[in-house]
N, C-alpha and C positions, 0 to 999 in steps of 0.2 A: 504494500500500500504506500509505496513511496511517493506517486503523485496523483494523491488521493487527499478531501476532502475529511478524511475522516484521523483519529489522534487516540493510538492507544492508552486506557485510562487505566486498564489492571489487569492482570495475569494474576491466576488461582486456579483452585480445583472447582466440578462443576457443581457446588452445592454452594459457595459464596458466591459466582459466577451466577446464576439464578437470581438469588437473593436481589444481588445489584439491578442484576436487567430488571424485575421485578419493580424497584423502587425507582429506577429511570422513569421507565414507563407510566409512571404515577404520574410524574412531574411532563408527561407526553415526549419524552425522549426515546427515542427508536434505536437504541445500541445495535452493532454487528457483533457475533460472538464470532471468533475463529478458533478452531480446532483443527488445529494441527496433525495431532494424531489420527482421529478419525478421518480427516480429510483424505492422508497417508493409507491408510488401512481399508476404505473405500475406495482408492486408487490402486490397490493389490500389492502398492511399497510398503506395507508395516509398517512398524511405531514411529515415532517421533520422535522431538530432543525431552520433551518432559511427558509421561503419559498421563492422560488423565487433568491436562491443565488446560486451560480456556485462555483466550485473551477477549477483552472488554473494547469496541472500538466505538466513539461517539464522533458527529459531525462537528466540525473547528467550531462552528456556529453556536453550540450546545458546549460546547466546554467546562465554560465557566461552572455553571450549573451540575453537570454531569461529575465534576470533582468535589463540589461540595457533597453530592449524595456519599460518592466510593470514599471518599474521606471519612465519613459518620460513620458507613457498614468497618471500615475496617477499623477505625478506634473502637467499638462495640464488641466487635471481636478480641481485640486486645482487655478489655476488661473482665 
């Protein structure tokens, strides 16, 4: 996604990776999730560099906003 409109917000596994898209969506934000692995493994090349991790991608336009949420989900988890 190099020239691409969109700005990776977080890497995790698929149950915080949820959680996030989840709370975007509240706020009407339309996240890209890439998975890598599966991509790989639906391609017939097998795993990935991390199995079972998601990455979180939001529109430049949505940014600001979209950090504010994954910033919350992940201090929460930290507590």
């Amino acid at each position: 996604m190099a020239d691409s409109n969109y700005i990776k917000v977080f890497t995790g596994n698929l149950i915080i990776v949820q959680r996030i898209v989840n709370e975007l969506e509240i706020i009407n934000i339309n996240p890209i999730v890439k998975d890598a692995t599966e991509s790989a493994r639906l391609a017939g090349f097998g795993g990935g560099i991390i199995p079972g991790f998601q990455e979180v991608f939001v529109n430049k336009d949505e940014l600001d906003k979209a950090v504010i949420i994954v910033e919350k989900m992940t201090s929460d988890l930290q507590d």
